[in-house]
C-alpha positions as CSV (number, residue, x, y, z in Angstrom):
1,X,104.3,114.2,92.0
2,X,100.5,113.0,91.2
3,X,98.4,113.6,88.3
4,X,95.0,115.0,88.9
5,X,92.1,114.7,86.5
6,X,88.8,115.9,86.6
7,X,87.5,114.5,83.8
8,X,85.8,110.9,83.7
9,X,83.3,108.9,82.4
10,X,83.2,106.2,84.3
11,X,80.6,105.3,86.8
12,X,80.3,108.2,89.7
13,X,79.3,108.4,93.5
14,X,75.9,109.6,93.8
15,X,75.8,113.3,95.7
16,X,73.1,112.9,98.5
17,X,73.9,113.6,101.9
18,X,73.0,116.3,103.6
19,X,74.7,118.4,106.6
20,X,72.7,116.2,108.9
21,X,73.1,112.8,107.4
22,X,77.2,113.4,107.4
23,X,76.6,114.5,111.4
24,X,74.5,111.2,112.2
25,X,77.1,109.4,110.4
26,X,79.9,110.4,112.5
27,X,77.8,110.2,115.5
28,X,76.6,107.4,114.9
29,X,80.4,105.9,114.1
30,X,81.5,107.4,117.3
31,X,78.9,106.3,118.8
32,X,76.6,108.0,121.3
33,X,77.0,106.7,124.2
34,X,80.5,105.9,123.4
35,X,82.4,106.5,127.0
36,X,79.7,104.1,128.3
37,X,81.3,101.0,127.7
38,X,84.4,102.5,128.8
39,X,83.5,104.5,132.3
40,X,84.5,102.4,134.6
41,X,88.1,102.7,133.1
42,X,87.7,106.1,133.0
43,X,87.1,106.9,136.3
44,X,89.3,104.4,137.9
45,X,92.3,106.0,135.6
46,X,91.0,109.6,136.3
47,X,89.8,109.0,140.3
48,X,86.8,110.3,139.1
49,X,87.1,113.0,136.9
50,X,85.9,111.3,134.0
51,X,84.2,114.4,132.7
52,X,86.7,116.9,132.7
53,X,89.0,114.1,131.0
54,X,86.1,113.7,128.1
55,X,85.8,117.8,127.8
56,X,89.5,118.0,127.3
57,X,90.1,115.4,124.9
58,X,87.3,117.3,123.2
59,X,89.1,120.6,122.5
60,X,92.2,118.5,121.1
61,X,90.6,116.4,118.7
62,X,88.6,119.2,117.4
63,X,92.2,120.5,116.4
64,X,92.3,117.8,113.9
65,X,88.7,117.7,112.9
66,X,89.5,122.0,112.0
67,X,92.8,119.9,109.9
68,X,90.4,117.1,108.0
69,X,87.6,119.5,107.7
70,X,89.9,122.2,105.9
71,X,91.6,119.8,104.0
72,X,88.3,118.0,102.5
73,X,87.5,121.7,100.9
74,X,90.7,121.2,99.0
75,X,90.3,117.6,98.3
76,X,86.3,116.3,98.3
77,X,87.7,113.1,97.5
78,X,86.8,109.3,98.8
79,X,90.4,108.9,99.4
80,X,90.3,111.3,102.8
81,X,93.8,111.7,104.3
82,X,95.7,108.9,101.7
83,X,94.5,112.1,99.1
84,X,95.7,114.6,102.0
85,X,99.0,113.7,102.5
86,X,99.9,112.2,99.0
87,X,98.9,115.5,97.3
88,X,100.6,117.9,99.9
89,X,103.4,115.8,101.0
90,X,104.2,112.7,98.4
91,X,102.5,110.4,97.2
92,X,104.8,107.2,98.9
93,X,103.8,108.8,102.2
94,X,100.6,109.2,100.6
95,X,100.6,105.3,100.9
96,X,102.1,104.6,103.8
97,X,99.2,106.9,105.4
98,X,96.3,105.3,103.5
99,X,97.6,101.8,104.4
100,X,97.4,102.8,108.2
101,X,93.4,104.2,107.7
102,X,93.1,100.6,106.0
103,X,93.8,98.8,108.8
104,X,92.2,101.5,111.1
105,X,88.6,101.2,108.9
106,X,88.6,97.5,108.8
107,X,89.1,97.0,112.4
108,X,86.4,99.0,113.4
109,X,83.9,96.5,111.6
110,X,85.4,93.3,112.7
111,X,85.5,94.3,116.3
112,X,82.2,95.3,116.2
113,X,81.0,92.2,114.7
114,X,82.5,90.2,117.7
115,X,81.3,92.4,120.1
116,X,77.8,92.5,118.5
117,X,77.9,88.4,118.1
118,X,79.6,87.8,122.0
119,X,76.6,90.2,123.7
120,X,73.8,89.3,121.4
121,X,74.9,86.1,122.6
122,X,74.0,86.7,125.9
123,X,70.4,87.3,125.0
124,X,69.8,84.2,123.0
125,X,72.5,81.6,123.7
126,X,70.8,79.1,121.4
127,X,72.4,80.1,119.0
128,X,76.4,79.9,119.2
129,X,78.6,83.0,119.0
130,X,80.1,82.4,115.4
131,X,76.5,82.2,114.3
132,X,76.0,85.4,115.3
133,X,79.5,86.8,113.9
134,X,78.1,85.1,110.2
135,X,74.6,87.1,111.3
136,X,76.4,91.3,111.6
137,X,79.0,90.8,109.3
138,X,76.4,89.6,107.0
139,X,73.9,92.4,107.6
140,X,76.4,94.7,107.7
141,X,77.3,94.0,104.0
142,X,73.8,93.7,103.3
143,X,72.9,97.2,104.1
144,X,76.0,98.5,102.8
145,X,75.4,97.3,99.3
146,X,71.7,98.9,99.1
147,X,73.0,102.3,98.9
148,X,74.3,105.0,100.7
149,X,71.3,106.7,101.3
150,X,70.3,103.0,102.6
151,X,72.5,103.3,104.9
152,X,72.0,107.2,105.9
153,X,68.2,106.1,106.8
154,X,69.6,103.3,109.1
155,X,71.8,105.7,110.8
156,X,68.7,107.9,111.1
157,X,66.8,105.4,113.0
158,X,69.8,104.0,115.2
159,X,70.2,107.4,116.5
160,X,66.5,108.2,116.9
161,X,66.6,104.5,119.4
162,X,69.6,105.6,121.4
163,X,68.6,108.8,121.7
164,X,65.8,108.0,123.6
165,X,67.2,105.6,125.9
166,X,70.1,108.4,126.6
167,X,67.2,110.5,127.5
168,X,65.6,107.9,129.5
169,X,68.8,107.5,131.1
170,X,68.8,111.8,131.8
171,X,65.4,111.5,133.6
172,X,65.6,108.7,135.8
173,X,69.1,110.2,137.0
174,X,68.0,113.5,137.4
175,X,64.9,111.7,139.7
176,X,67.8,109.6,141.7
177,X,70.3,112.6,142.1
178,X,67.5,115.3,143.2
179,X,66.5,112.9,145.6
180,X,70.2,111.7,146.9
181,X,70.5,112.8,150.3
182,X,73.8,114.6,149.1
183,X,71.7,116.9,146.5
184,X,72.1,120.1,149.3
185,X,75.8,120.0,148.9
186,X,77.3,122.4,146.5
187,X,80.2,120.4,146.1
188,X,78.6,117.2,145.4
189,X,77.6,118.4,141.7
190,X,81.3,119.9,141.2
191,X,83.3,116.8,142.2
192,X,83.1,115.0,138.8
193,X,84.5,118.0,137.2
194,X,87.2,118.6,140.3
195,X,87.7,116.8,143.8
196,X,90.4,118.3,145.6
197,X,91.1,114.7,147.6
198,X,91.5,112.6,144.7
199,X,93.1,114.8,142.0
200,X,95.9,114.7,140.4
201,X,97.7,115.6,136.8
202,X,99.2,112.2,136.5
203,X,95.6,111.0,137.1
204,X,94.0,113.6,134.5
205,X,96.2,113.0,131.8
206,X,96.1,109.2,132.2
207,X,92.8,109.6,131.9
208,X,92.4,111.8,129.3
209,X,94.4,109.5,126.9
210,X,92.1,107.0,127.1
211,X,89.0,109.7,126.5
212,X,90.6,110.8,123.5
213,X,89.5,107.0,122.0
214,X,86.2,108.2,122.5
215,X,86.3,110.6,119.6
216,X,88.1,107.8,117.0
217,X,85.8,107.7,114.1
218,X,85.3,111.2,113.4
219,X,87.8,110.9,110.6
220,X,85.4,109.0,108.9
221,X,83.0,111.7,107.5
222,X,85.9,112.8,105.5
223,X,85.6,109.8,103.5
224,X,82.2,110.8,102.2
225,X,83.5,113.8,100.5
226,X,82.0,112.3,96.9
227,X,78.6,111.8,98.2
228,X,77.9,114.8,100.1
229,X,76.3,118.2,99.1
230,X,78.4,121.1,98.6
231,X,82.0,118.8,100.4
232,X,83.8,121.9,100.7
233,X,81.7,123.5,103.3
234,X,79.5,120.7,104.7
235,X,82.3,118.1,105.3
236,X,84.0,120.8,107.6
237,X,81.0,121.9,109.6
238,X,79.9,118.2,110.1
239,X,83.5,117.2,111.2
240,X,83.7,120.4,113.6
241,X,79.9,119.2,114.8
242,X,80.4,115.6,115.8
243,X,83.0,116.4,117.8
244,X,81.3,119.1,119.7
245,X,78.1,117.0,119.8
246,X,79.6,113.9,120.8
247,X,82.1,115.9,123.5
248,X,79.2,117.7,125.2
249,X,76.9,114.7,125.0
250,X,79.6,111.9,126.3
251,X,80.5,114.7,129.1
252,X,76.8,114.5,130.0
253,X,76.5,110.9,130.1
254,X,79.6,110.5,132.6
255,X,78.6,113.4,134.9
256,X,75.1,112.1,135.6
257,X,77.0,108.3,136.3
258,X,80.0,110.1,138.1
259,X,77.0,111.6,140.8
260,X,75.2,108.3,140.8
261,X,78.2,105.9,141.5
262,X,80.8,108.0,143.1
263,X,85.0,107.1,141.9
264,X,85.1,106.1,146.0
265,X,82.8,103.2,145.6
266,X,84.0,100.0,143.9
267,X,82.4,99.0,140.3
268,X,80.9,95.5,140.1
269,X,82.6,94.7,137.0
270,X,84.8,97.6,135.8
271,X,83.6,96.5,131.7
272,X,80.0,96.9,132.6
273,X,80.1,99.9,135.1
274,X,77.8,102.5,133.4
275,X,75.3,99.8,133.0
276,X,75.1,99.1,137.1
277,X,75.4,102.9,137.8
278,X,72.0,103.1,135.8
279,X,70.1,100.4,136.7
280,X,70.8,102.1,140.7
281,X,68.2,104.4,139.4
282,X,65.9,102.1,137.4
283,X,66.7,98.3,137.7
284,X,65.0,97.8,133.8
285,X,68.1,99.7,132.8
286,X,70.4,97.0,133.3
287,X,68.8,95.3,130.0
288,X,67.9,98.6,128.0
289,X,71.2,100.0,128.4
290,X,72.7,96.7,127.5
291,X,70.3,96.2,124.4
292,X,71.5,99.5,123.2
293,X,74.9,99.0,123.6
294,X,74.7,96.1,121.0
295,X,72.8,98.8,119.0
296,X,75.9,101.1,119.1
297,X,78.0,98.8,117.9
298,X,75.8,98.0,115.4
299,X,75.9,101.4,113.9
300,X,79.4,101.9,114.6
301,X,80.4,98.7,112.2
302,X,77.4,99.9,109.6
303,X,79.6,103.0,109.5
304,X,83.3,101.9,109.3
305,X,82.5,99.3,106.5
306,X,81.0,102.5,104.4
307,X,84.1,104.3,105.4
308,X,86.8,101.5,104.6
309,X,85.0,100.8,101.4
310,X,85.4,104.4,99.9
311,X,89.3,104.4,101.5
312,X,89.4,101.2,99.6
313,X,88.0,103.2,96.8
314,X,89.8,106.2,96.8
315,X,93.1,103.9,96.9
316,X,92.0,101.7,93.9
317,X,91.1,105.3,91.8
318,X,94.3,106.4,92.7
319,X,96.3,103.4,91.2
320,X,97.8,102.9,94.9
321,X,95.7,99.3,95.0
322,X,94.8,97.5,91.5
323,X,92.0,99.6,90.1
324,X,89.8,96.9,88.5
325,X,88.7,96.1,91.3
326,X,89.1,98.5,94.2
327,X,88.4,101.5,91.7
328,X,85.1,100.3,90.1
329,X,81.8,101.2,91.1
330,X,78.5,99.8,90.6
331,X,76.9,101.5,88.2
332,X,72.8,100.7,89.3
333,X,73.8,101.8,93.4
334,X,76.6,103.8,92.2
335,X,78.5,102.0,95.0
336,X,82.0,100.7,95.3
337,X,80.1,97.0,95.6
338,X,83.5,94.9,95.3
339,X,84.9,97.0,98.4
340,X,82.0,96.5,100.0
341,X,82.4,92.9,99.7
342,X,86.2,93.0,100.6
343,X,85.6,94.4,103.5
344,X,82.9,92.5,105.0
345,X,84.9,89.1,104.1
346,X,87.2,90.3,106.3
347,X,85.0,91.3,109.3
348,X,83.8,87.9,109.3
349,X,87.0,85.7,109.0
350,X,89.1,88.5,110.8
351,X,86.4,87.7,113.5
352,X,87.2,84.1,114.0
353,X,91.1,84.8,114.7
354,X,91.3,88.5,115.9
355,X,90.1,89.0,120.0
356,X,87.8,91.8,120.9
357,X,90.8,93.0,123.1
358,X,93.7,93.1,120.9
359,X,91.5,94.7,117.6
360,X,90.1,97.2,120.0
361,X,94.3,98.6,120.8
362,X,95.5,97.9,117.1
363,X,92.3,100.3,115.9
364,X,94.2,103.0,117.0
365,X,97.9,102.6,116.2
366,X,96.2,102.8,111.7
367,X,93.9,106.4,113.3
368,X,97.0,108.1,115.2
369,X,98.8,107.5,112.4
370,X,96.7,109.1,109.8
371,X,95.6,111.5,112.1
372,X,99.2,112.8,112.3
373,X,99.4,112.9,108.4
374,X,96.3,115.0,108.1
375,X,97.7,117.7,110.5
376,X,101.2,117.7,108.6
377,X,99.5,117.9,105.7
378,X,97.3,121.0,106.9
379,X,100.2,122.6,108.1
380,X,102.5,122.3,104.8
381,X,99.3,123.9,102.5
382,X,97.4,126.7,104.9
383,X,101.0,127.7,107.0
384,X,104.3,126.6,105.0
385,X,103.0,127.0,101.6
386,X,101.1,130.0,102.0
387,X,102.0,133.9,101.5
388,X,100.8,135.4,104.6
389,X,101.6,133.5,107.5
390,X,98.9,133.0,109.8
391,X,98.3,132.1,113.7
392,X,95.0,130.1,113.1
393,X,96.8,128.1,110.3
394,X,99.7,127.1,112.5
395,X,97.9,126.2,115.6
396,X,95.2,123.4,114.9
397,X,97.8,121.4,113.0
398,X,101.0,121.4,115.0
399,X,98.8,121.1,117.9
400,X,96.8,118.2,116.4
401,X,100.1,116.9,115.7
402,X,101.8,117.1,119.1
403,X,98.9,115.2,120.6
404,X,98.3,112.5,118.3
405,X,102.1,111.6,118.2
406,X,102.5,111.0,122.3
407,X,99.0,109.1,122.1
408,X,100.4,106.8,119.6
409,X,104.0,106.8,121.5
410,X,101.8,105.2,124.5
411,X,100.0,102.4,122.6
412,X,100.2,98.9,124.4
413,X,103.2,96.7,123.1
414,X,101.2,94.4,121.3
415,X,99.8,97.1,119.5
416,X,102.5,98.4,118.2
417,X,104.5,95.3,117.0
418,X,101.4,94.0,115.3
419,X,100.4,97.9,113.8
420,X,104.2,97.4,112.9
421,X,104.4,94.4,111.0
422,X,100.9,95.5,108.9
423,X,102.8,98.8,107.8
424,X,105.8,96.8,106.6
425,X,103.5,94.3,104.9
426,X,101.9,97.4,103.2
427,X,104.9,99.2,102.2
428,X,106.8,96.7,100.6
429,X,103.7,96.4,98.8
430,X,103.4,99.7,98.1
431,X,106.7,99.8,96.8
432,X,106.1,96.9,94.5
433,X,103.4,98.2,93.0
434,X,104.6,101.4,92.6
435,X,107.9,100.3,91.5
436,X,109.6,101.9,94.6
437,X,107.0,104.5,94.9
438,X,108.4,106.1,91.4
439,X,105.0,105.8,89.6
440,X,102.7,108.4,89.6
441,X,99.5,108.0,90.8
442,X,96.2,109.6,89.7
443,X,94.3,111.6,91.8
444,X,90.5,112.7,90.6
445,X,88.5,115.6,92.4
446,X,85.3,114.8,91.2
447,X,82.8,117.5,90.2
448,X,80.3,118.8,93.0
């Protein structure tokens, strides 16, 4: 069993995000032009049907956003789901969750610092790529440590940039496809959704595993719970929001590239797809779309390190990781500074020995898994715990459940032996320090 105190006088997270700054957070960790980088896989997998792929993947994660949404009202706490499913299920599996999110959250940042570093490169090769990995996972800390409302104002203007190259993107394919010789044909606007001659449900599903990576990083808002205004609505609604924003938006993106560069033509290069399929309609796209992929990343890595930090946090609080220094926060930024740190250390020196390639499958064997423990842990308090059994507290859960566990049953070899060895590395610490998971930890819901 846990403890839970509401009482404290040390040093607080500051309540100051808005509705709006927790939905450009997750956007912004999501990314939005996420399935750009990835649409050339996407509709090779798919044979095209790239959109109705994204739009399903859409309706299952929001089954687990409705699950981390419902259970932030309960628990407004930094920890996110290591809080969820220690407090409704126990606190070892508490752990063992919590551990998965930490290598999940500090992935995400050291990808995107070599991603950032290997295509900035590109643009400037004067300077040499681990130049550039010192460069973002230096500014990444950087920002961090200013504040998260620092941070919220960078997120604002990230998504103000993308935004208007996604809508520069929307017009000069709207001017292409209007004037496509094929634009009389009924059937040439419905084929990204369904082509008779190309589909299948082997296809579809294939595809819409990989789609469902689009949508990793949602969880993340959760982990804000301490610095947002009124947690035990907003934290829901914004959870709920990216994912309907970022479905509808990321369905846009590939339907106007699905009628530019039909799944019957070859791609170029299959990494860099989106980016030829708009520069057919604009040749200056090839850079700008480019440029703002680096930017995405950018963001995306701003955002994780925030995230990993309060998990970090949250753990440290909680007595699950040693408290001086994961549990302290910085008393002029009202930061957890020290995490901050951590977690950039390890962006950059992860970044020297960790390829894009191999981060990029491990990042989701740490999300499945805590995604999983969320939805178990939604299930046990709204359905199994509760006196009046009800059809809308069964289905998101179990559902969310379901989905998550054969997405994770299909991660690449590599993944899995690797996402194995970091889980038996963090029990058996878990059980040292916990003195085989019989102490109790302490879990605080701080005052809103």
């Amino acid at each position: 069993m846990s403890d839970l105190s509401t009482a404290s006088s040390a040093p607080r997270l500051r309540r100051t995000l808005t509705l709006w700054d927790l939905i450009l957070y997750g956007v912004i960790v999501i990314q939005p032009v996420a399935p750009m980088s990835a649409f050339g896989v996407l509709s090779n997998r798919g044979h095209g049907h790239v959109v109705t792929a994204i739009l399903i993947a859409m309706v299952a994660m929001l089954f687990t956003g409705i699950s981390y949404g419902r259970m932030a009202r309960a628990y407004p706490s930094a920890g996110s789901a290591f809080t969820y499913v220690a407090q409704e299920i126990n606190p070892g599996i508490g752990f063992v969750t919590g551990w998965s999110m930490v290598m999940d959250y500090m992935l995400n940042p050291l990808i995107c610092t070599v991603w950032c570093a290997e295509q900035t490169h590109e643009f400037a090769p004067g300077i040499p790529v681990w130049g550039w990995k010192i460069f973002f996972a230096g500014v990444f800390t950087l920002l961090n440590i200013q504040g998260i409302k620092t941070s919220a104002r960078v997120n604002t203007v990230m998504a103000a940039g993308m935004g208007a190259v996604i809508v520069v993107v929307f017009l000069t394919a709207i001017r292409y496809i209007l004037g496509s010789s094929h634009a009389s044909d009924p059937l040439y606007f419905t084929r990204p959704f369904y082509d008779p001659q190309t589909f299948s449900w082997s296809s579809l599903l294939g595809c819409t595993s990989v789609a469902v990576l689009t949508y990793i990083g949602f969880d993340g808002i959760s982990t804000l719970s301490e610095e947002a205004e009124n947690p035990r609505r907003n934290i829901m609604r914004a959870t709920v929001l990216t994912c309907v924003v970022i479905g509808f938006l990321s369905a846009a993106e590939v339907y106007v590239a699905q009628l530019i560069w039909p799944a019957s033509q070859a791609f170029p290069n299959e990494d860099t797809a989106y980016v030829y399929a708009a520069a057919r309609t604009w040749a200056p796209l090839f850079g700008v779309v480019g440029v703002t992929l680096i930017v995405a990343n950018f963001g995306s890595g701003l955002g994780a390190q925030i995230g990993a930090a309060r998990l970090l946090f949250g753990m440290g609080r909680s007595n699950a990781l040693p408290k001086s220094f994961f549990g302290a926060v910085e008393p002029k930024h009202r930061i957890p500074r020290n995490n901050v740190l951590f977690v950039g250390a390890i962006a950059l020196v992860g970044s020297f020995l960790l390829s894009y390639d191999l981060g990029l499958n491990m990042l989701n064997f740490g999300a499945l898994i805590a995604f999983m423990g969320v939805n178990a842990a939604a299930f046990l308090r709204y359905y199994w715990r509760a006196k009046e059994k009800e059809l809308w507290n069964l289905v998101p859960p179990v559902v969310g459940f379901i989905i998550c566990l054969l997405l994770w049953l299909n991660l690449s070899h590599p993944a899995m032996k690797i996402g194995g060895l970091w889980m038996a590395v963090g029990i058996a610490f878990g059980a040292w320090k916990t003195r085989g998971f019989r102490e109790k930890l302490s879990f605080e819901v701080p005052p809103e």
